[in-house]
N, C-alpha and C positions, 0 to 999 in steps of 0.2 A: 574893525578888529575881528579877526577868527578867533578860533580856538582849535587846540589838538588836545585830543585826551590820550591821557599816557598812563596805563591801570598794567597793577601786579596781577599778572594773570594765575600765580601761584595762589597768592588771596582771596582772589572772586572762586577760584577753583575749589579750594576749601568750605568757601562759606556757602558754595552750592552742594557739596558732596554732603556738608554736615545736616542741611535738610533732608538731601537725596537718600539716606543711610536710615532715613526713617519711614521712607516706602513702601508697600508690602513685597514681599521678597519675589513676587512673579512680576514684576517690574524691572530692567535691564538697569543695573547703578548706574553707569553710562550714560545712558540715555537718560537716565533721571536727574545726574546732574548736570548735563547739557541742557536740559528743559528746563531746571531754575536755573543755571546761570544766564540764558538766554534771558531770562523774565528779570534778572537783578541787572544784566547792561541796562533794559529798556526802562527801568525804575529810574538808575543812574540819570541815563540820558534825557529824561525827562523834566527830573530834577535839579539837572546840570542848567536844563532852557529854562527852566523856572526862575533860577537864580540869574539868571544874567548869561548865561555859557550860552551862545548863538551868534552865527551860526557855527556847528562846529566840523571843522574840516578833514580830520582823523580819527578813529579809534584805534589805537595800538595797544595791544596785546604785547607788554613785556614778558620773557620767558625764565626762569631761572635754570642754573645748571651749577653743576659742584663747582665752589671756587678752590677748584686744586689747589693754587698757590699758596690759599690763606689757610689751607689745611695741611699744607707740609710747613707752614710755620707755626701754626695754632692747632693740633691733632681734636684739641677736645671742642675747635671752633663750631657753633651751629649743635651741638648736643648730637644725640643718637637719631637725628631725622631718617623718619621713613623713605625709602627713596618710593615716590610715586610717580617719578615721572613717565613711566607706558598710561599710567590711568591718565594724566594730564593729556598726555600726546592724542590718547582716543576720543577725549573730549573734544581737544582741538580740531581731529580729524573731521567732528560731527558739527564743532560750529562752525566752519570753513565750507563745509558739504553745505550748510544752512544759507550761502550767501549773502552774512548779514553785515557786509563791507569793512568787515576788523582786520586790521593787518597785524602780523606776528614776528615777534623780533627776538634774539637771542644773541647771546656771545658766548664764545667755547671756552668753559671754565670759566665762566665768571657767574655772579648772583643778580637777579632780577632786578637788585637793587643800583648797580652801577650801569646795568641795561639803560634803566629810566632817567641815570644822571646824565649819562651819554645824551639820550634823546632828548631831555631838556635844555640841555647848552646846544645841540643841532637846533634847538625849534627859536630858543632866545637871541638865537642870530639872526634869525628875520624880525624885524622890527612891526610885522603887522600880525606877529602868530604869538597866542598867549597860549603856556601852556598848565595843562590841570591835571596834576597826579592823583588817580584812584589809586589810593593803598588805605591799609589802617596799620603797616607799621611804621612804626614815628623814629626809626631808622630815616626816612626819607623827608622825615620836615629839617632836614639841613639844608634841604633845598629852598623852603621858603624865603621868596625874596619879593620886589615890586610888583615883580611878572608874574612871578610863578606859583600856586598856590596847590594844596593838597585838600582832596574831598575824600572825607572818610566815607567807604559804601556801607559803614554799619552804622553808624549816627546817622547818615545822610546830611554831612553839613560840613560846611572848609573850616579847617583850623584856623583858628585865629593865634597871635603873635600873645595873646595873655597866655592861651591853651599851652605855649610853647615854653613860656615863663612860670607859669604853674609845675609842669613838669620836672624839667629842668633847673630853673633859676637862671637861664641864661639864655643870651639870640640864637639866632637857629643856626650861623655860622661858625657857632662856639660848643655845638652839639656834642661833636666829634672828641674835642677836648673834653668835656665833661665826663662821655663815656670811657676815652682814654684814661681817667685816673680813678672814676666810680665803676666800669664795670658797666655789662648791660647781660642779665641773668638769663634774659629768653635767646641771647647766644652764645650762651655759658663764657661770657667776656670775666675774668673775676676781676672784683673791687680791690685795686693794690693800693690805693691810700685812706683807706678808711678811718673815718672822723678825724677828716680834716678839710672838711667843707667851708666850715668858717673862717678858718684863716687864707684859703686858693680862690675862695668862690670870688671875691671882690678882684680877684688880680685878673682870674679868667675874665671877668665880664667884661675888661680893660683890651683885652686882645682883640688882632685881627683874627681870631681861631685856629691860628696856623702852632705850630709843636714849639718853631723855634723861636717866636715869637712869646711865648708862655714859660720856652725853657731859661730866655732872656732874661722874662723877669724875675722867675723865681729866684736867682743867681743874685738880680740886684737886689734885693730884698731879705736874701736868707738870715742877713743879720737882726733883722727884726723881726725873725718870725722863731716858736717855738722850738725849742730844741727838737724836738720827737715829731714833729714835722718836717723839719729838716733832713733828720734822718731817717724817714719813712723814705722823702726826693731821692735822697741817696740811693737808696735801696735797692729802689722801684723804676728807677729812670730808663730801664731795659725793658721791663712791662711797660713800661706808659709808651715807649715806643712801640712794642710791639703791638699793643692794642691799637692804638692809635690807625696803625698799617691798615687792621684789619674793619675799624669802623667809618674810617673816613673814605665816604664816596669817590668811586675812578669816573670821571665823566670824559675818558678818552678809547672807551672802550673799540673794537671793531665787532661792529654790527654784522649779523646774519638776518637775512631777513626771508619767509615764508613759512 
């Protein structure tokens, strides 16, 4: 068995800059965090063989870029992010100059995050390539499945299937639904069915994670479920789609690659 590592290079990028920013100021930022992030792959990669990941046949560098689309349906989608992508790109220029065999992937208008959904349905199509997602956000443990597993680089350790049920309360294929009705605040997603976990959570956990599948049931069921949740569904079945659009992974993306 291989392996291909498939890492947010938005995230390593950050978690290198947040060191690099504490430098002394006659040090190039730049350069300072290309020099930790260069030092946190080789931690990663290390760690990755310790655990079992060997040998491994890829390092890809997913990229992010504004998801237009999901911001002309959702304006306040993603909060007020800084755009840094020239600093990103200068980084990349300098670990690509480095020759430390990373390849770099993107899609025009879309987020790092369907990048990596993309490249995991590519990589689970060969049946001798496992693939390992570096991220730490848990936007991307929907992908967890037999194959595919996520290594957080600031624990240093794979999520586990309780990590996921702790969180959440539900499979990792049921993610998307849960954030469709709760909301996911670090991308200003708001919460349109609030406290009403206890009466949906049991139905969600019943589903194949799919909308129409969830919106099936709620249907069958309405008459035994509270009034004021009922008419929350009602309400809100326009948000739950429109979140839904925007938390549920494209793993059909078209790839750029360099």
């Amino acid at each position: 068995m291989k392996y291909v590592v498939i890492a947010d290079f938005s995230g390593l990028w950050h978690m290198a800059r947040h060191i690099a920013l504490g430098a002394p100021q006659e040090f190039d930022l730049h350069e300072a965090t290309t020099y930790h992030l260069k030092g946190k792959l080789r931690t990663i990669e290390r760690k990755l063989k310790e655990l079992g990941a060997d040998p491994i046949d890829y390092f890809i560098m997913a990229e992010d870029r504004q998801p237009v689309d999901k911001l002309a349906t959702f304006p306040e989608y993603r909060g007020k992010r800084e755009n840094n992508q020239p600093d990103r790109d200068a980084v990349k220029g300098m670990l690509k100059a480095a020759q430390l065999g990373l390849k770099f992937c993107h899609s025009d208008k879309k987020e790092a995050d369907d990048v990596i959904a993309t490249l995991v349905k590519k990589a689970l199509a060969k049946p001798d390539l496992t693939p390992i997602v570096v991220a730490m956000d848990c936007d991307l443990w929907q992908l967890c499945n037999e194959r595919t597993v996520v290594f957080n680089p600031k624990t240093m350790r794979f999520i586990e299937l309780q990590d996921i049920i702790d969180k959440f309360g539900v499979k990792p294929n049921q993610i998307g639904l849960h954030k469709a009705f709760w909301g996911d605040g670090s991308d200003c997603i708001p919460n349109v069915m609030p406290r009403t976990q206890k009466h949906i959570m049991p139905l969600m956990r019943q589903t194949d994670g799919s909308l129409e599948q969830m919106s099936s049931m709620m249907l069958e069921v309405a008459s035994d479920l509270p009034g004021k949740v009922c008419d929350l569904w009602e309400g809100a079945r326009l948000d739950i789609v429109r979140n839904y659009d925007l938390v549920k992974l494209n793993p059909d993306c078209e790839l750029v690659w360099g």
